[in-house]
C-alpha positions in Angstrom: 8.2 -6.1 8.4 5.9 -7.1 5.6 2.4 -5.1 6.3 -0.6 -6.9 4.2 -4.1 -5.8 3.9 -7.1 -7.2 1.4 -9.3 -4.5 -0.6 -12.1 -5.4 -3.1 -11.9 -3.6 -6.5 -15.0 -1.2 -7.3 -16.9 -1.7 -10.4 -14.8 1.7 -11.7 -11.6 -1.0 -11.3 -10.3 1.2 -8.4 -8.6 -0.2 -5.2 -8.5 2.0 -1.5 -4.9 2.3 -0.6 -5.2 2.1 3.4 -4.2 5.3 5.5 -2.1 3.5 7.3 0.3 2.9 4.0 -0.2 6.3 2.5 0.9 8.0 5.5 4.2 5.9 5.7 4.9 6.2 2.3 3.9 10.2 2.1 0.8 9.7 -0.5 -1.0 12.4 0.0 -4.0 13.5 -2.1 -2.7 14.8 -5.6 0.3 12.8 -5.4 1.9 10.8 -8.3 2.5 6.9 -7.7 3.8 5.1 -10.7 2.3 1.2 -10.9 4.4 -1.8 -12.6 3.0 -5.1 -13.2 4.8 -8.5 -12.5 2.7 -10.6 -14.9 4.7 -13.8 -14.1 4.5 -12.8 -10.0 0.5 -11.8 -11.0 1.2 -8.5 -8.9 1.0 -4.9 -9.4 3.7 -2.6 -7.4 2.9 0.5 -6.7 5.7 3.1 -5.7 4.9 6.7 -4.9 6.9 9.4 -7.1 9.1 12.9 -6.0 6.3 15.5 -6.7 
């Protein structure tokens, strides 16, 4: 099931990723996530990395 949720960008250019995600995905604080972009999609994936 596709799980959606809307976060604002701070000035700093940072987004929230919501607990509910990082606990399904095991992102924990310290953890590495490596981020693609999809310029012709206009996304950004993010995928959490083995530690």
């Amino acid at each position: 099931m596709l799980k959606q949720k809307i976060r604002k960008v701070s000035i700093k250019g940072q987004v929230v990723i919501p607990a509910e995600f990082r606990r399904k995905l095991g992102i924990k604080p310290g953890s590495t996530v490596m981020m693609r972009l999809e310029e012709n999609k206009k996304r950004i994936i993010i995928e959490p990395m083995e530690d």
